[in-house]
ZAGU-736974 format. One record per residue: x, y, z of N, C-alpha, C, CB in turn. Coordinates in steps of 0.1 Angstrom, whole numbers, padded with zeros to 4 digits, always signed. Glycine has a CB too. Layout:
<sites>
XYZXYZXYZXYZ
...
</sites>
This chain:
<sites>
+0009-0012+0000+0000+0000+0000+0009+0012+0000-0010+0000+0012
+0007+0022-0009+0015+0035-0010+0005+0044-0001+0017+0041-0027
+0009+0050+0006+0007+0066+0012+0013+0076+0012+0007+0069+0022
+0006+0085+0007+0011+0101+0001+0002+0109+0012+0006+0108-0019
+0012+0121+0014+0007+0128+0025+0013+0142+0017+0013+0124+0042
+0003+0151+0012+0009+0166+0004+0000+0175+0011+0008+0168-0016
+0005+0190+0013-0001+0200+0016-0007+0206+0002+0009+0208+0024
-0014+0209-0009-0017+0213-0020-0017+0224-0016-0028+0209-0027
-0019+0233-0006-0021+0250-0009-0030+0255-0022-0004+0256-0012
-0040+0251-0013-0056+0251-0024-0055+0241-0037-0059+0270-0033
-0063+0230-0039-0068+0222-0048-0067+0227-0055-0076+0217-0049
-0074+0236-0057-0082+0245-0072-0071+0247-0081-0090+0262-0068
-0064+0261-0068-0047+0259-0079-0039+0252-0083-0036+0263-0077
-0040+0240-0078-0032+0229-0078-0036+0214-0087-0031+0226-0063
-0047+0215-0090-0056+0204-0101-0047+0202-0115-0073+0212-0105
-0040+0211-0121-0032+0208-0132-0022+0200-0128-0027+0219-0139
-0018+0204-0110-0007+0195-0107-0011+0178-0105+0000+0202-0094
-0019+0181-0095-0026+0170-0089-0029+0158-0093-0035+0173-0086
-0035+0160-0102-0042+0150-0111-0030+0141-0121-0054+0160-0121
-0022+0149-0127-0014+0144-0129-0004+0137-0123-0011+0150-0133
-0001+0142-0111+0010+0136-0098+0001+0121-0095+0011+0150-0079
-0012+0121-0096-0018+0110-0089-0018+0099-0100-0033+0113-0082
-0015+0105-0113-0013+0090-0123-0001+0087-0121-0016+0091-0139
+0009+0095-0122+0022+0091-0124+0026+0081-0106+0033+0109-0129
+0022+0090-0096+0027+0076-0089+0019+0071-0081+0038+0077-0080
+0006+0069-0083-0005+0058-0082-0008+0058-0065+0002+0042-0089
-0008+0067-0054-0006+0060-0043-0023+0056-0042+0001+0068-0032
-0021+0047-0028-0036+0041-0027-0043+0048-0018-0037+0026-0023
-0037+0059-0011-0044+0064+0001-0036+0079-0003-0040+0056+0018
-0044+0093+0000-0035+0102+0000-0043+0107+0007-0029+0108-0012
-0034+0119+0018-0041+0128+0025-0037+0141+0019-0039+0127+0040
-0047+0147+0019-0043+0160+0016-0047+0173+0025-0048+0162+0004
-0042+0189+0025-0043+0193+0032-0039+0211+0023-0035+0185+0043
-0047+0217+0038-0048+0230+0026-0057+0231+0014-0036+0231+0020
-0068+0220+0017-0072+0220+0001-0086+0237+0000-0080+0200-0003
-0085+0241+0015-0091+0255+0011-0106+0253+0000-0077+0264+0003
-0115+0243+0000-0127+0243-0006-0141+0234+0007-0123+0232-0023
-0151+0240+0005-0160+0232+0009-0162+0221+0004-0169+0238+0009
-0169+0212+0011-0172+0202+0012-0182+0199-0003-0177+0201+0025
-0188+0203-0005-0195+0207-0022-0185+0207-0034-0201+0226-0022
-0182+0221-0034-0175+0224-0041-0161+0212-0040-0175+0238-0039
-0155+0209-0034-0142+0197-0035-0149+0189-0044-0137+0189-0020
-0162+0180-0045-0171+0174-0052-0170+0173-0066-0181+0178-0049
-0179+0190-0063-0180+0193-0082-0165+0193-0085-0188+0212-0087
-0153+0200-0082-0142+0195-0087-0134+0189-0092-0140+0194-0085
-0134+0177-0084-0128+0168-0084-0136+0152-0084-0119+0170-0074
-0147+0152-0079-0154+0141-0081-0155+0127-0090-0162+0146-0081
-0154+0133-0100-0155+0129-0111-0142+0118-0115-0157+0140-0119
-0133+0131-0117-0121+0125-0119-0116+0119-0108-0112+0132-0124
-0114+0114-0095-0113+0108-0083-0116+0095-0083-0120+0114-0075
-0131+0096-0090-0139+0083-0093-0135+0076-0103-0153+0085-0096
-0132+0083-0114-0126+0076-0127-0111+0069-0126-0127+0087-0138
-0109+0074-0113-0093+0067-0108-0091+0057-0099-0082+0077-0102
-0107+0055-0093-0109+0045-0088-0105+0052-0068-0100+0032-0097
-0108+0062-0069-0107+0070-0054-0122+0075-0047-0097+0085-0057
-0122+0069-0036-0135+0074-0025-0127+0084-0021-0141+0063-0011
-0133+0094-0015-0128+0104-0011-0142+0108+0007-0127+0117-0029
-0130+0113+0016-0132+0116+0030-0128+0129+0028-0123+0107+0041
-0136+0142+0029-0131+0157+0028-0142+0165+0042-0136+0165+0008
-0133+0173+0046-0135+0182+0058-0129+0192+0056-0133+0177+0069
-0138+0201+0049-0131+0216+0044-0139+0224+0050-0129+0220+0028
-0136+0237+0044-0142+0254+0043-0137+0261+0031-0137+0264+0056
-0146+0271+0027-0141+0276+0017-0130+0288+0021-0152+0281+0009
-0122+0287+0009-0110+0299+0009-0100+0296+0021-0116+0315+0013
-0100+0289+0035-0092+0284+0045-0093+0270+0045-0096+0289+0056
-0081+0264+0053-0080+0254+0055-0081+0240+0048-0085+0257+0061
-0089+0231+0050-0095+0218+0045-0086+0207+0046-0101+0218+0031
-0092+0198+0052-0080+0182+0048-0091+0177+0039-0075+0168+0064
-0083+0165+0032-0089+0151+0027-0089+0137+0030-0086+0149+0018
-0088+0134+0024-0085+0118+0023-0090+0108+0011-0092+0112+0035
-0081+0105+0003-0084+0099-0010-0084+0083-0008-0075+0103-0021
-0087+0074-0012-0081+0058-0011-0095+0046-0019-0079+0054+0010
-0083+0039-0025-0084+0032-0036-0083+0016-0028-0071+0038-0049
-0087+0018-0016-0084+0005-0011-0095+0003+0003-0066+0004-0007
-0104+0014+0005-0115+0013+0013-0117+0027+0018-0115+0002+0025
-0127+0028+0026-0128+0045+0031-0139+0040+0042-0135+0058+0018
-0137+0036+0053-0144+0030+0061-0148+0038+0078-0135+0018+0062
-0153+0040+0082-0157+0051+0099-0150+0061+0098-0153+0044+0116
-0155+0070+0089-0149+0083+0087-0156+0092+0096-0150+0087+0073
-0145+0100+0104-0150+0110+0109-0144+0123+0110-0152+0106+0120
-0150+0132+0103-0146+0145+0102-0142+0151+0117-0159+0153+0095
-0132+0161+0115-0130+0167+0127-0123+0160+0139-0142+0171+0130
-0121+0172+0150-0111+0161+0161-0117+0167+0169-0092+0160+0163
-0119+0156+0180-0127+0153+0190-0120+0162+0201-0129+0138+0194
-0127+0174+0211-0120+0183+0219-0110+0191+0216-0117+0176+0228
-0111+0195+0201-0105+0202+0194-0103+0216+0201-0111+0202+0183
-0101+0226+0201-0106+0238+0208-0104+0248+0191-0096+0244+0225
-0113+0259+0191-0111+0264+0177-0106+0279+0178-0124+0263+0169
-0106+0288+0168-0101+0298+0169-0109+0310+0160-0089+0295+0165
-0123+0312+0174-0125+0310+0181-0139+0296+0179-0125+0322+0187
-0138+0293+0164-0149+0279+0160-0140+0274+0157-0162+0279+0148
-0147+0262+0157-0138+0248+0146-0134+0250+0134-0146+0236+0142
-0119+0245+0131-0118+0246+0119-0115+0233+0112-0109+0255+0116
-0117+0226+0098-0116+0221+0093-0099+0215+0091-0124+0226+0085
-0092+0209+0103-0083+0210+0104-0076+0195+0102-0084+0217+0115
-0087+0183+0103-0086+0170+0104-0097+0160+0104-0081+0170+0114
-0094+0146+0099-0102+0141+0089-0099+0125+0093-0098+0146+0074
-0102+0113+0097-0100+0106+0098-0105+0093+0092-0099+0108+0106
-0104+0079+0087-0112+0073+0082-0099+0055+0083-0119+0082+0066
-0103+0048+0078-0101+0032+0078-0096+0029+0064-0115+0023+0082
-0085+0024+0064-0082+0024+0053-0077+0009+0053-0074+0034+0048
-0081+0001+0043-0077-0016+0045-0068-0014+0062-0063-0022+0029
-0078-0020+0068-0076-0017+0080-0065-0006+0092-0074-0028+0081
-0059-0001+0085-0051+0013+0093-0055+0028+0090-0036+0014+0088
-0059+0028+0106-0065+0043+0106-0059+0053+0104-0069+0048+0114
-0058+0057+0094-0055+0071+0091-0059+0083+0091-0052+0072+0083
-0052+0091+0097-0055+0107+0098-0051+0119+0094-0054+0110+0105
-0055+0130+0080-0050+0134+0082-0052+0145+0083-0044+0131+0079
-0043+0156+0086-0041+0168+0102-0033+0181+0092-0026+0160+0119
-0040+0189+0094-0033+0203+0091-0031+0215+0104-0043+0211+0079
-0022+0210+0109-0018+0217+0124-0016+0230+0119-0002+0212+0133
-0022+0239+0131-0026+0255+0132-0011+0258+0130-0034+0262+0148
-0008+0271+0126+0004+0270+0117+0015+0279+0135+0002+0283+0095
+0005+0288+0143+0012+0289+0157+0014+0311+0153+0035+0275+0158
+0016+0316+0141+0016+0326+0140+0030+0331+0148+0004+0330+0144
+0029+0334+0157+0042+0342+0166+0042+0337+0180+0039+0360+0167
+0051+0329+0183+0055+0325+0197+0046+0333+0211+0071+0327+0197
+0041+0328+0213+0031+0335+0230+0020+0341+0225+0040+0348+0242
+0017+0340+0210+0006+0344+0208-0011+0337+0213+0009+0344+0195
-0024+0344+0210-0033+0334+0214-0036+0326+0202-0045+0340+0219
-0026+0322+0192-0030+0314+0180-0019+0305+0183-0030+0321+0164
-0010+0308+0190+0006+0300+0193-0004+0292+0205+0026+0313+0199
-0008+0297+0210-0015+0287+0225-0026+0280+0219-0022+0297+0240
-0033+0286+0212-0044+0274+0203-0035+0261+0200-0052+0281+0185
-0026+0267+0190-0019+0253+0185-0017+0244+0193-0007+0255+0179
-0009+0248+0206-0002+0234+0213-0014+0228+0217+0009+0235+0227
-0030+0239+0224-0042+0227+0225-0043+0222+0217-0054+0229+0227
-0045+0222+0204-0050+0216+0195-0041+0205+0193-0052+0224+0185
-0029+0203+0192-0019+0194+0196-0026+0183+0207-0007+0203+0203
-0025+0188+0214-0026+0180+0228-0041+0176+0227-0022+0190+0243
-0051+0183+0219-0061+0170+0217-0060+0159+0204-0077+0176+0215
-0049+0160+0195-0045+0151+0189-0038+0140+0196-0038+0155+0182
-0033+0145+0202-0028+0132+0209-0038+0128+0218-0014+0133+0217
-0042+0130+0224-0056+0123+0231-0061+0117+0220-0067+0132+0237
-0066+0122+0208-0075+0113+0204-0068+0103+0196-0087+0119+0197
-0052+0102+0192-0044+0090+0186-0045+0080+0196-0027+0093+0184
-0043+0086+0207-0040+0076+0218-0052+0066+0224-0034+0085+0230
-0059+0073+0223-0074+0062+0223-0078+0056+0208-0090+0071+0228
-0074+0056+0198-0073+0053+0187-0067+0038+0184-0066+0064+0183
-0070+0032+0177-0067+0017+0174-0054+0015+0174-0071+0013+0160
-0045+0001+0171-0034-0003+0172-0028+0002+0158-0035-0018+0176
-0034+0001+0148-0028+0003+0135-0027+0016+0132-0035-0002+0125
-0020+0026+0130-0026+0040+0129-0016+0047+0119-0027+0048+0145
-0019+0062+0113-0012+0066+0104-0015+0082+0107-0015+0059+0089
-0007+0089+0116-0009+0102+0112-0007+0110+0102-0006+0108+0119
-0006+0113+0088-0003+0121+0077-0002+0137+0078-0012+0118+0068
+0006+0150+0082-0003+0159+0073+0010+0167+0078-0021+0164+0077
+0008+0178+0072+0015+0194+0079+0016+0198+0090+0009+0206+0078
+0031+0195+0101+0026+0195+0113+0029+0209+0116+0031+0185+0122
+0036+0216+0108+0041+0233+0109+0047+0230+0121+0029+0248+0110
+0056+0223+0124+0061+0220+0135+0077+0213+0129+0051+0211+0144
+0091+0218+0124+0106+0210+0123+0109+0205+0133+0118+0217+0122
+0106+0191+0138+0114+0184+0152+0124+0182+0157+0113+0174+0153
+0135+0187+0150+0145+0192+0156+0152+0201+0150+0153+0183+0160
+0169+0208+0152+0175+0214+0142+0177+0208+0130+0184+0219+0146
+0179+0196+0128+0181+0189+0115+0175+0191+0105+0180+0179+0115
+0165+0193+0111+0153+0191+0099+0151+0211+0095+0133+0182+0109
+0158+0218+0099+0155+0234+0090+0171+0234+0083+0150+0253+0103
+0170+0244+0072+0182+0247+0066+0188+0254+0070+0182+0251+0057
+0189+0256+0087+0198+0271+0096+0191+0269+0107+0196+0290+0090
+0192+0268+0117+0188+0269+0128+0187+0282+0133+0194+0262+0135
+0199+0293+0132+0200+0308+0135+0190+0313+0126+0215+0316+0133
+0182+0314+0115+0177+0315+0107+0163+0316+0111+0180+0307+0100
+0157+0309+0120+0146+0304+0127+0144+0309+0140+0147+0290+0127
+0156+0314+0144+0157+0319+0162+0146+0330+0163+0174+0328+0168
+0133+0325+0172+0124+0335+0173+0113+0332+0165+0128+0346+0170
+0110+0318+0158+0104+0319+0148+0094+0305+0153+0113+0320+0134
+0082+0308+0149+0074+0292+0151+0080+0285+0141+0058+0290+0149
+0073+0276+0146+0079+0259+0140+0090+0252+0148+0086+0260+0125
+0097+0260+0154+0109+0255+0160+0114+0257+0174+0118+0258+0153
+0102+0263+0181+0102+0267+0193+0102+0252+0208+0089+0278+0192
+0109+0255+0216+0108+0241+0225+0090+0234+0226+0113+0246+0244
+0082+0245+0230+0068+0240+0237+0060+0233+0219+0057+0257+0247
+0066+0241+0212+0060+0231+0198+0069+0218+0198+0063+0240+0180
+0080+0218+0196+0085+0203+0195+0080+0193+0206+0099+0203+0195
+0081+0198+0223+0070+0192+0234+0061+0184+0230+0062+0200+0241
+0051+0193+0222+0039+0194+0216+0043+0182+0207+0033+0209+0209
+0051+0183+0203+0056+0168+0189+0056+0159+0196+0073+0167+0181
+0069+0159+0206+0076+0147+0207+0061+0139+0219+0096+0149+0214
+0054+0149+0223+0042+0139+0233+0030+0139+0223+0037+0148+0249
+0031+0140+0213+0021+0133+0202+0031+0117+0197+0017+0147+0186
+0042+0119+0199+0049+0106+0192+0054+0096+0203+0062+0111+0181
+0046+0101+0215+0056+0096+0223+0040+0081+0225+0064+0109+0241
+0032+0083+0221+0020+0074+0223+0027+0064+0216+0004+0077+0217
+0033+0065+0208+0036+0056+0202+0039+0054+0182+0028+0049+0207
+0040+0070+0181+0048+0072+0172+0058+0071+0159+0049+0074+0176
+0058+0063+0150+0071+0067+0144+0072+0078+0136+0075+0057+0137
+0088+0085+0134+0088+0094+0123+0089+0088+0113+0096+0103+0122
+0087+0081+0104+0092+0066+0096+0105+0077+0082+0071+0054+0085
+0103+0088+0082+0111+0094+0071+0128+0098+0079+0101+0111+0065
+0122+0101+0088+0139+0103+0096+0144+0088+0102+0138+0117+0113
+0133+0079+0103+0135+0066+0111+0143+0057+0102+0120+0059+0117
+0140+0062+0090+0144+0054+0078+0156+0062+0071+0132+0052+0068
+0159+0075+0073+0173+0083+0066+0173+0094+0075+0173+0090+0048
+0178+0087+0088+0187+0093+0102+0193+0106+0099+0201+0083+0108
+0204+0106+0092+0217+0113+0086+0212+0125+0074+0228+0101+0080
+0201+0119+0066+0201+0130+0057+0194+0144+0058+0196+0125+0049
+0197+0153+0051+0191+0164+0046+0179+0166+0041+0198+0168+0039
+0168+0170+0045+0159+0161+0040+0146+0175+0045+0159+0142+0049
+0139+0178+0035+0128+0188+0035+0118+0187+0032+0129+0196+0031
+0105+0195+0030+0096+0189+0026+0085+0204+0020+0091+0178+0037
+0094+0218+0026+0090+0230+0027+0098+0241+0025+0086+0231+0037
+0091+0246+0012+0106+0260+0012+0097+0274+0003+0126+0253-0002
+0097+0281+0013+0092+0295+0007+0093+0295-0008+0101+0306+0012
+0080+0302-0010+0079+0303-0022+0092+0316-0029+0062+0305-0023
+0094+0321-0017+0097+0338-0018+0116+0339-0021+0091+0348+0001
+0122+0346-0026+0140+0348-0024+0145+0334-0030+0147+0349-0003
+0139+0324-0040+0146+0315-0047+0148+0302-0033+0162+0322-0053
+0141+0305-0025+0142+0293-0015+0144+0278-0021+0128+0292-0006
+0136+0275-0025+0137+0262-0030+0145+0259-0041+0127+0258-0034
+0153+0266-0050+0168+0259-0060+0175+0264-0050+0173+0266-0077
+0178+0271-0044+0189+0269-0027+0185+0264-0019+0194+0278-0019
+0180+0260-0023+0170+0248-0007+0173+0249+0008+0176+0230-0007
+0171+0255+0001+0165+0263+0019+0151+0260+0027+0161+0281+0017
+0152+0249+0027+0137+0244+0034+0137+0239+0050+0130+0231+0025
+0123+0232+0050+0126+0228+0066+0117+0219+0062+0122+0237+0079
+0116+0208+0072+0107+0196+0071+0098+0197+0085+0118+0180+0070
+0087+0198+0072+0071+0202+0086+0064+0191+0083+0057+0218+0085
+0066+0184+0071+0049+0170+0066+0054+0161+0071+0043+0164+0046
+0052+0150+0082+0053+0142+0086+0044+0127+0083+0052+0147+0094
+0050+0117+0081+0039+0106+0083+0045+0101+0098+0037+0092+0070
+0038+0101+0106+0040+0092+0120+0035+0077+0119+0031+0098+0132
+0042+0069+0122+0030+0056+0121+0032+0046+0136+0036+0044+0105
+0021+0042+0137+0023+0031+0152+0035+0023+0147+0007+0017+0156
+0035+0012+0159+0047+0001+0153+0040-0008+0146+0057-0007+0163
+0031-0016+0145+0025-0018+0136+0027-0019+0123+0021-0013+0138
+0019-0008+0122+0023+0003+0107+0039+0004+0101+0020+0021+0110
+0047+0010+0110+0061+0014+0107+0069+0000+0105+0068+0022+0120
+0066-0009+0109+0072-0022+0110+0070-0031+0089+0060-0030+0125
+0058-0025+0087+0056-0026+0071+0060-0016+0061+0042-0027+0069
+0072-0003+0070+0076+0005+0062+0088-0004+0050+0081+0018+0071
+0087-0004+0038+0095-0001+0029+0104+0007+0024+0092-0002+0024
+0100+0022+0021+0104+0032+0015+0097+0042+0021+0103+0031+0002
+0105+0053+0020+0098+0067+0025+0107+0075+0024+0093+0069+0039
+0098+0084+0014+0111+0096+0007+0097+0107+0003+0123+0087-0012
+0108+0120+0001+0097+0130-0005+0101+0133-0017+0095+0143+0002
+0089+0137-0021+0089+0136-0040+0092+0153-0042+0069+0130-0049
+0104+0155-0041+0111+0167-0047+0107+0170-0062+0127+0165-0046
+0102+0160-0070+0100+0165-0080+0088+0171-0083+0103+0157-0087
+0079+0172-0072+0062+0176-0074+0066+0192-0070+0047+0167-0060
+0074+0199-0065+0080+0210-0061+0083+0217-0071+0090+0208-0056
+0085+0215-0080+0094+0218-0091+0085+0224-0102+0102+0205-0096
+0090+0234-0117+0078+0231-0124+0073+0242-0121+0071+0219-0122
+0063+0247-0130+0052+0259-0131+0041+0253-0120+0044+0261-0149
+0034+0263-0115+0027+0261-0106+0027+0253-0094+0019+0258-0111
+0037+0250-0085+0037+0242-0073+0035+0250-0065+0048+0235-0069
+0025+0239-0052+0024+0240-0042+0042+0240-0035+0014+0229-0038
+0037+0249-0022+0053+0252-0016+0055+0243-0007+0057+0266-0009
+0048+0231-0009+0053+0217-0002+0053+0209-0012+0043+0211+0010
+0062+0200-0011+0065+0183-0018+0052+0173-0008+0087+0174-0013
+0054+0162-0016+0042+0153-0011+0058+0143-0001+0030+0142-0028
+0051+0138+0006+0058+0122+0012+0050+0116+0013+0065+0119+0026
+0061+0102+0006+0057+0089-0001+0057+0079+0009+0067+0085-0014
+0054+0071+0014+0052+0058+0022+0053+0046+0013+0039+0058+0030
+0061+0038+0016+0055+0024+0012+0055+0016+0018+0059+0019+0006
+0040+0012+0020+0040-0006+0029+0038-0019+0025+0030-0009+0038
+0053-0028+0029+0051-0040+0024+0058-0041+0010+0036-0043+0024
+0058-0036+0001+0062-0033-0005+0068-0017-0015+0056-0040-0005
+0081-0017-0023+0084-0008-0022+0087-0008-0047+0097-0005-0006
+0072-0002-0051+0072-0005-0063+0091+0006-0073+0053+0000-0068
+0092+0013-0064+0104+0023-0071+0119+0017-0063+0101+0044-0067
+0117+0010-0055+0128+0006-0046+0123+0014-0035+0144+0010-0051
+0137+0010-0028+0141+0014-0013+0149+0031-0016+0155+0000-0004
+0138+0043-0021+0143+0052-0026+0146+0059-0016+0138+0058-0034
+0156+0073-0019+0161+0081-0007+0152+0091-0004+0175+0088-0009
+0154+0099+0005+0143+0108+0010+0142+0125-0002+0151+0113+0029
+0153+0125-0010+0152+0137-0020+0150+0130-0032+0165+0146-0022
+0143+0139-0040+0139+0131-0054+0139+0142-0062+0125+0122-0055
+0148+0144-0074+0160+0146-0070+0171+0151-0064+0161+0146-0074
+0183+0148-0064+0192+0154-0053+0190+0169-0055+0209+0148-0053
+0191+0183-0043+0190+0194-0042+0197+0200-0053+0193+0197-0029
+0195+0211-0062+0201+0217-0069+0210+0225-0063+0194+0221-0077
+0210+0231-0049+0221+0235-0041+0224+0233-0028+0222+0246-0042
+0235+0218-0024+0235+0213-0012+0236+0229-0001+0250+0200-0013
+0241+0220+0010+0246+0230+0024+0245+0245+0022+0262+0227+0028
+0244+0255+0031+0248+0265+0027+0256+0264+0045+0235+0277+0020
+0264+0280+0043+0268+0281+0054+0260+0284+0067+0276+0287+0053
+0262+0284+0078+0254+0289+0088+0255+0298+0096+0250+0283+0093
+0244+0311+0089+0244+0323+0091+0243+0331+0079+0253+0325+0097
+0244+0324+0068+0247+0330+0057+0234+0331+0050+0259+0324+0051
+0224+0329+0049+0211+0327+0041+0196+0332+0053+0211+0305+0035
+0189+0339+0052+0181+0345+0060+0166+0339+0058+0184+0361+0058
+0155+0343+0066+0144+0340+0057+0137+0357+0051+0131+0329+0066
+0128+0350+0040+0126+0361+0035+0120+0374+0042+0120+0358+0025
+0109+0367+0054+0107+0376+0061+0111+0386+0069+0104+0372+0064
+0123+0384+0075+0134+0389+0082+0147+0398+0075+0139+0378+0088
+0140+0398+0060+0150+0410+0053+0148+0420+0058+0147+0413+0039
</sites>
């Protein structure tokens, strides 16, 4: 079974990409996120062609903000929109999506992005956090968290660590917020599987970020042990990045049980500009 987990940054814009990306590497389950359409309208969209590829589809959106999905070519079973004791800002948002997929529950999650450290959107997030993990943790033995956690789990995972000083995503009480969602029982299966590498999944659209790769890694698949135990392969598809019109996330690829491209590495293909020094590359914001 393949699992793809991509942030689209709105469907709508992203449908020339999409549709294409989903023939070329076939996965059986995809979560998506950001897809920023109602529940309707995702329908009229995409419906059609979803169906004609042999995809049920699990969607919990809003228009113009937000939305997750859930696509799968292999069942779509006790689906439930939304996360239980969620707290919102100041309603619910269409943040998370759950359903059964040949038996492993998958979820997937577009974590509140945190805005500015000690903010009241930075304190939503870690609740909202902390009712994810509640509800993984009462959650079945098989499990698959997928999505955008706007959260780098350690320094490894950004292109500068000084770069980020002051900045969400990389603050202690967010990673907390990580490592006690993974501590239920958790895997990172992309770092679990390429320890040592360089490895991103996010890079401003803005200052040429991405051909100097300058990114950070926020999309996560987490999997029980279970799950992680049937990992094959797990890499991100650098090449969905690339190209006219991309979303400013890559998808990550899972494979269970089997791995149809091999045991591939986590960049696809290798960065057009390795390392930079540190200190030397800023983000765009902070010009």
């Amino acid at each position: 079974m393949r699992v793809a987990t991509w942030n689209v940054n709105s469907v709508k814009q992203r449908l020339p990409r999409l549709l294409p990306w989903l023939d070329e590497r076939r996965p059986d389950v995809v979560c998506l996120q950001e897809t920023k359409l109602a529940d309707g309208a995702f329908g009229d969209l995409l419906g059609a062609e979803l169906a004609d590829r042999g995809y049920e589809t699990a969607v919990h959106g809003e228009a113009s903000w937000n939305g997750v999905a859930i696509l799968s070519r292999v069942g779509l079973d006790d689906v439930v929109p939304g996360l239980a004791g969620a707290p919102g800002f100041p309603h619910p948002e269409a943040r998370a999506v759950a359903a059964t997929c040949d038996g492993v529950r998958v979820v997937s999650v577009y974590v509140p992005n945190g805005r500015e450290p000690g903010s009241d959107h930075y304190e939503y997030k870690l609740a909202w956090l902390a009712a994810l993990r509640d509800s993984v943790a009462a959650g079945p033995e098989a499990t698959l968290v997928c999505g955008d956690m706007n959260i780098a789990p350690t320094d490894a995972d950004v292109f500068d660590p000084d770069a980020y000083a002051g900045e969400t995503h990389v603050t202690a009480p967010e990673r907390a917020a990580l490592a006690e969602l993974q501590a239920v029982g958790l895997h990172d299966v992309v770092r679990d599987r390429w320890p040592d590498e360089r490895v991103f999944t996010y890079w401003d659209y803005r200052a040429g970020m991405f051909h100097r790769d300058l990114g950070m890694r926020i999309d996560l698949v987490l999997a029980s042990a279970p799950v992680a135990a049937r990992v094959r392969a797990a890499w991100v598809d650098r090449k969905a990045r690339k190209g006219k019109g991309p979303s400013d996330h890559a998808p990550v690829i899972v494979d269970l049980d089997q791995a149809p491209d091999g045991d591939v590495g986590p960049v696809v293909p290798p960065p057009s500009a390795p390392v930079t020094k540190r200190g030397a590359a800023k983000l765009p914001q902070s010009k």
